[in-house]
C-alpha positions in Angstrom: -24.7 -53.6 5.9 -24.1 -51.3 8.2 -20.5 -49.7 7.7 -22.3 -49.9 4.0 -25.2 -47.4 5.0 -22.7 -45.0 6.5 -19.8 -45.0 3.9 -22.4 -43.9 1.3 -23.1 -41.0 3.0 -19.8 -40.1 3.5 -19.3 -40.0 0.2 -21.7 -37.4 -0.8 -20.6 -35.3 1.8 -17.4 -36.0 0.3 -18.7 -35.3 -3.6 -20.5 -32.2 -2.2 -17.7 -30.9 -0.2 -15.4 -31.0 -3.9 -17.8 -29.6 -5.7 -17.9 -26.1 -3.4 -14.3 -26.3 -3.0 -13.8 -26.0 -6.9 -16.8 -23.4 -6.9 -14.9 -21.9 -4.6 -11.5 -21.7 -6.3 -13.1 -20.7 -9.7 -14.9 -17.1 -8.3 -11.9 -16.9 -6.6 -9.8 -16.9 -10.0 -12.8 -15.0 -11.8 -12.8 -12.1 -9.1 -9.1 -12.2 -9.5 -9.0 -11.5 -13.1 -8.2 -8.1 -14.0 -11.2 -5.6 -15.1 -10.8 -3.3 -18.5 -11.4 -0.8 -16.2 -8.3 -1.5 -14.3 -6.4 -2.2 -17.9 -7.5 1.4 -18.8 -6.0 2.5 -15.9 -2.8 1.4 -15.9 -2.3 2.1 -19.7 -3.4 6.0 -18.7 -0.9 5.7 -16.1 2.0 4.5 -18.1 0.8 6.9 -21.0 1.9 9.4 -18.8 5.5 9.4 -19.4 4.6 11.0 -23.0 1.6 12.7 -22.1 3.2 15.1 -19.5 6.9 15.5 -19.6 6.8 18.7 -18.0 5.1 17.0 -15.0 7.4 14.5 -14.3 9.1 15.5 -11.0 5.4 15.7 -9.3 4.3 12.8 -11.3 7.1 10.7 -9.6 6.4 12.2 -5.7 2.6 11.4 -6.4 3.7 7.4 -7.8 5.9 7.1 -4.5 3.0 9.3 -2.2 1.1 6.1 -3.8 3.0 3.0 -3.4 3.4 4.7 0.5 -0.6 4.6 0.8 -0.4 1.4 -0.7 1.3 0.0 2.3 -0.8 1.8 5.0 -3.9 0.2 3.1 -2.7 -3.2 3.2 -3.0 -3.0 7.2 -5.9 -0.8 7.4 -8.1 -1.5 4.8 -7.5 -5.4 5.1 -6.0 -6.1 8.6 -7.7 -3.3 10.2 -4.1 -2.1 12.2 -4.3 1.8 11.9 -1.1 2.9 12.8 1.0 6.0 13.0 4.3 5.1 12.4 4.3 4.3 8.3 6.9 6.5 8.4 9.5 4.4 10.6 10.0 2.0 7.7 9.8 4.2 5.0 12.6 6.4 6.8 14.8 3.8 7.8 14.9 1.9 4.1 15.7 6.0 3.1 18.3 6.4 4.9 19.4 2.5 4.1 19.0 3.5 0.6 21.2 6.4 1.0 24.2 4.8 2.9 24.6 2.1 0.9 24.9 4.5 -2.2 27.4 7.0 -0.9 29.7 4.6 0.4 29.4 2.2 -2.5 28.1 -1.0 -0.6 25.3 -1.0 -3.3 26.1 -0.1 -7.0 22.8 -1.4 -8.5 20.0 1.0 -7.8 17.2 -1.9 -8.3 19.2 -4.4 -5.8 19.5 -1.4 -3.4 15.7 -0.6 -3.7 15.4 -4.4 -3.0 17.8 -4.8 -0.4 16.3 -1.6 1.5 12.8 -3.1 1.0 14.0 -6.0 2.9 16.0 -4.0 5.7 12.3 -2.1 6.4 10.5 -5.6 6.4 12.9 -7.1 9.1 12.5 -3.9 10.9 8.5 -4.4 10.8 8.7 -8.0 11.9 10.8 -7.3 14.9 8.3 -4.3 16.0 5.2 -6.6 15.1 5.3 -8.5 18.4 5.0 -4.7 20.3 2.6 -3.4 18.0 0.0 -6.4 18.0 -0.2 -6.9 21.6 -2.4 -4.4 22.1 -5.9 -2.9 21.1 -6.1 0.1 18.4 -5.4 2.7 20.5 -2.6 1.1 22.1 -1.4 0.4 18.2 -1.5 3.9 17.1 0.8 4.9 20.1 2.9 2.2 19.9 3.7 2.4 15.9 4.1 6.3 16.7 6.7 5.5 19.5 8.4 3.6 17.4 8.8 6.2 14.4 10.0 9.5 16.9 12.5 6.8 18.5 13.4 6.2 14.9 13.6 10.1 14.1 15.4 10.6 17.1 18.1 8.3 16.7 18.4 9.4 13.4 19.0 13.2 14.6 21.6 12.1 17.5 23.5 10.2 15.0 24.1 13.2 12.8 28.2 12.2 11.9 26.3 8.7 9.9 22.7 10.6 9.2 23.7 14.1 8.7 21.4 15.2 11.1 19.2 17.9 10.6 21.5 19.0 7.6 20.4 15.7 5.8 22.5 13.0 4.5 24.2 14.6 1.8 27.0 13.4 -1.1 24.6 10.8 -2.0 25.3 9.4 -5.9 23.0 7.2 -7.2 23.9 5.2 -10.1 22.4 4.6 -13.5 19.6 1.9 -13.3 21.3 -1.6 -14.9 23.9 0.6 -15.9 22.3 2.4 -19.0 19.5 4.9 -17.5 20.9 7.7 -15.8 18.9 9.8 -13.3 17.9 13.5 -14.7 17.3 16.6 -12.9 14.5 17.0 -15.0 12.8 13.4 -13.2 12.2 11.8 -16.4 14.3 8.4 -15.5 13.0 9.0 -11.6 9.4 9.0 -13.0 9.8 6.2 -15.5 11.6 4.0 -12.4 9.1 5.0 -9.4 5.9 4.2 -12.0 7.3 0.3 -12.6 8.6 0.4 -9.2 4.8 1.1 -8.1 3.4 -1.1 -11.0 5.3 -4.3 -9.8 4.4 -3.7 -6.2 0.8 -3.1 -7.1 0.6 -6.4 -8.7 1.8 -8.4 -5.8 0.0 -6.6 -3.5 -3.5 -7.8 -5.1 -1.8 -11.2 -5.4 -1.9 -11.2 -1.5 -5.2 -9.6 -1.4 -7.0 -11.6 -3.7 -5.4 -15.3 -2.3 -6.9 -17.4 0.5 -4.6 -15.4 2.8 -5.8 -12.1 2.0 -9.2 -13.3 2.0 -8.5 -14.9 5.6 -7.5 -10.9 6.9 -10.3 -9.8 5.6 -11.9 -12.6 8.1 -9.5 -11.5 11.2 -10.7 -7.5 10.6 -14.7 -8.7 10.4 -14.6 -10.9 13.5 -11.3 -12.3 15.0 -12.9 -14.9 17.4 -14.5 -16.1 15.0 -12.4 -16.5 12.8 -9.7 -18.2 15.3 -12.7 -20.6 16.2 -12.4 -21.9 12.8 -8.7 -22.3 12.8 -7.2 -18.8 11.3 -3.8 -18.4 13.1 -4.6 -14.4 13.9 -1.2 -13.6 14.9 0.7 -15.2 12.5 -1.5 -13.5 9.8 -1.1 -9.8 11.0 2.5 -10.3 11.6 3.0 -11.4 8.7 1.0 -8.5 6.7 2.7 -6.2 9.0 6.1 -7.3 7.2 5.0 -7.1 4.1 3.8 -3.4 4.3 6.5 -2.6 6.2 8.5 -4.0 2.7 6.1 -1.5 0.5 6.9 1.1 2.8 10.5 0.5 2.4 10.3 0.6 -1.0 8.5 3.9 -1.4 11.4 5.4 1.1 14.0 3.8 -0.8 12.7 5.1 -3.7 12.6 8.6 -2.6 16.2 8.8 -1.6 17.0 7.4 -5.2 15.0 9.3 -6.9 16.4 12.8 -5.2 19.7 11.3 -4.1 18.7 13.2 -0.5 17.2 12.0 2.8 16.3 14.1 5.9 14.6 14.0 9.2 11.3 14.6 7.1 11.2 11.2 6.2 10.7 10.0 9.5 8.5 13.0 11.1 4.7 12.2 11.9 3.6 14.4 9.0 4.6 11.5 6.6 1.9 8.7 8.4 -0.3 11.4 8.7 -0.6 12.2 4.9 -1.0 8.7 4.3 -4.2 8.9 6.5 -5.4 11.3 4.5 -5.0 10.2 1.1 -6.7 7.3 1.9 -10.2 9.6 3.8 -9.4 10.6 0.2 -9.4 7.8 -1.6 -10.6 5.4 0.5 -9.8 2.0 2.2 -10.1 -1.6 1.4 -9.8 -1.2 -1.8 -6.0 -0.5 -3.2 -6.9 1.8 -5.9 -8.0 4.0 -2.7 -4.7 5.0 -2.1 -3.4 5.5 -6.0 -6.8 7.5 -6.2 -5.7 9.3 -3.3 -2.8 10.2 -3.6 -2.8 11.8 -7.1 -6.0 14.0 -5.7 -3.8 14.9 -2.7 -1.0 15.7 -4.4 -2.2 18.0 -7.4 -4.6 19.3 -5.1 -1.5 20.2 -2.9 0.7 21.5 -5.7 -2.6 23.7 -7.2 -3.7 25.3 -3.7 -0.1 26.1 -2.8 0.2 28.1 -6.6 -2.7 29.7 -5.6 -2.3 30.9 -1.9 1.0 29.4 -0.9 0.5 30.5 3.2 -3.3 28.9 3.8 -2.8 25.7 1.3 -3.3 23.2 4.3 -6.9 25.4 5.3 -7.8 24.4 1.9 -7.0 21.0 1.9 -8.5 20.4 5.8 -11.8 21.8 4.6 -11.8 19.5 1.4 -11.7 16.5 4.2 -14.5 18.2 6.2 -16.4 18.3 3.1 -15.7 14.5 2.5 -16.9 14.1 6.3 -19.9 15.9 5.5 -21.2 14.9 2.4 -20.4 11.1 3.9 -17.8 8.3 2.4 -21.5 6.2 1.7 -22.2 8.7 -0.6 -19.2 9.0 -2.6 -18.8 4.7 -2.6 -23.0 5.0 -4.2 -21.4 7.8 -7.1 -18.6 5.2 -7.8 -20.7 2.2 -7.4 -23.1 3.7 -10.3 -19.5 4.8 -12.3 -18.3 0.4 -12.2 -22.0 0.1 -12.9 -21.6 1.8 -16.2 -18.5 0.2 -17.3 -20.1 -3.4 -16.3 -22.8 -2.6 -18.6 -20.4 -1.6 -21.4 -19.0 -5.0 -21.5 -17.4 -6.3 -18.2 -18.8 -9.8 -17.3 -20.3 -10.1 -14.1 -18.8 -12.4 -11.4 -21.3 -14.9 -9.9 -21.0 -15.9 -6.1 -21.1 -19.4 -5.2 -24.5 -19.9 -3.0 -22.1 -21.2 -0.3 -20.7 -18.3 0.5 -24.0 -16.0 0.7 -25.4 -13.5 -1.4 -23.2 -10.2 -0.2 -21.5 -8.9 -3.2 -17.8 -9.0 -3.3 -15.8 -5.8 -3.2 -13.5 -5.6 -6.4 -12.6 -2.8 -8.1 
């Protein structure tokens, strides 16, 4: 009668615990689902291919500035890792990039970009280990180290890198064989914008599974989160290799796109921009850094027309204005813009009681 009493029990816990679980997985799908707001903005995006021919060789810096910020954001704006040294992986795939094209090893531009994805990913797990041991400040100089050791070898080595002359005689060949690169950056533009597209869409696979929402847990409160079982370090090494990958990719995809790679690609300026695309565009979000860096790079490209010697004073005070005015401010205008598209039509996700009444931050 006993063991009775106490199974009974143990099966509405049971029945109860089910019930969240599949509330659980069904917001989960729901605030997964893609918004027509989001739909609107890829389909102005891709529209841009015929709506601005004449635009195409910024167009395809800005899609590549963006898939860059894209893979700053994923460590920042989820992990909370700020780091300086973006630009070690994104250099090292472009110069990976580059070799394996002018000496053949590579034909296949897309396997290249792959292959040079992957090179920059091994290259962020093996720094990982350094770069997590410590606190943030210990981060930034340690993912900065890395990068000018990067740079550095990459200047000494001048007979493989070409050295401050950059690595010339590059030839990149026609994508699948068919779509040959243009010096007008039609093909590039095309190319970088899927490129960015694809890598978008697994990057808010990661974000919006389990896993990203268990980063999202590390960044809020890491004991706590390791007191209910989250393996921290496991979980920011491996979102540390992944945006190592997305910063390969962006590197990669600069070298192919301009068949050239210099020291630039590895100098601090590079993680710096990223920074400020996304005070730009903001963090935590990944439209932050898309947003961003099409601000930051027409704003660039129309302050430089217009006083070519003091572009950066113009672009330092727009940041001090973005200090000033505050990023709550600018995150109330934008909340009232997705309130107007909800009420035009876009259904409203509801949160399972269980996991409290803060509202989830989509898009």
């Amino acid at each position: 009668m006993a063991a009775a009493g106490l199974v009974r029990p143990l099966d509405g816990a049971v029945t109860v615990m089910g019930a969240l679980a599949d509330d659980v997985s069904t917001y989960l799908k729901r605030r997964a689902r893609w918004s027509p707001l989001e739909i609107a903005f890829w389909v102005f995006a891709f529209a841009t291919i015929w709506l601005f021919p004449g635009k195409h060789l910024i167009l395809t810096e800005t899609a590549i500035l963006a898939l860059f910020a894209l893979s700053l954001d994923l460590i920042l704006g989820y992990a909370g890792i700020i780091s300086l040294g973006q630009a070690a992986f994104f250099g090292f795939a472009g110069y990976f990039a580059g070799l394996v094209a002018k000496y053949g090893f590579i034909d296949e531009p897309v396997i290249a970009l792959v292959v040079s994805g992957v090179a920059a990913a091994a290259l962020g797990f093996l720094t990982s280990f350094l770069v997590l041991r410590g606190s943030d400040l210990t981060r930034l100089m340690v993912t900065l180290g890395v990068s000018l050791m990067l740079g550095e070898l990459a200047n000494r080595y001048s007979d493989i890198t070409g050295g401050a002359d950059g690595l010339q005689g590059v030839t990149i060949a026609p994508i699948l064989g068919r779509f040959h690169f243009d010096m007008f950056g039609h093909t590039g533009y095309t190319y970088a914008l899927i490129v960015l597209f694809v890598c978008f869409v697994i990057a808010r696979r990661i974000v919006y599974s389990p896993f990203g929402l268990s980063l999202r847990a590390v960044k809020g409160n890491s004991l706590r989160a390791s007191a209910i079982g989250i393996p921290i370090k496991w979980r920011l090494v491996a979102i540390y290799t992944a945006s190592a990958f997305f910063a390969g990719i962006a590197g990669a995809l600069l070298t192919q796109t301009t068949a050239f790679c210099s020291l630039d690609v590895l100098s601090l300026d590079r993680s710096a921009d990223l920074l400020l695309v996304l005070i730009i565009g903001g963090t935590g979000y990944l439209y932050g850094g898309l947003i961003g860096a099409v601000i930051y790079k027409f704003l660039q490209d129309w302050v430089a027309t217009l006083t070519p010697q003091y572009w950066q004073f113009w672009i330092g005070l727009v940041l001090v204005v973005i200090v000033l005015i505050g990023r709550q401010r600018f995150e109330g205008w934008i909340a009232g813009v997705r309130g107007a598209f909800a009420q035009l039509g876009t259904r409203q996700v509801t949160r399972p009681a269980a996991l409290g009444s803060a509202a989830p931050d989509g898009h």
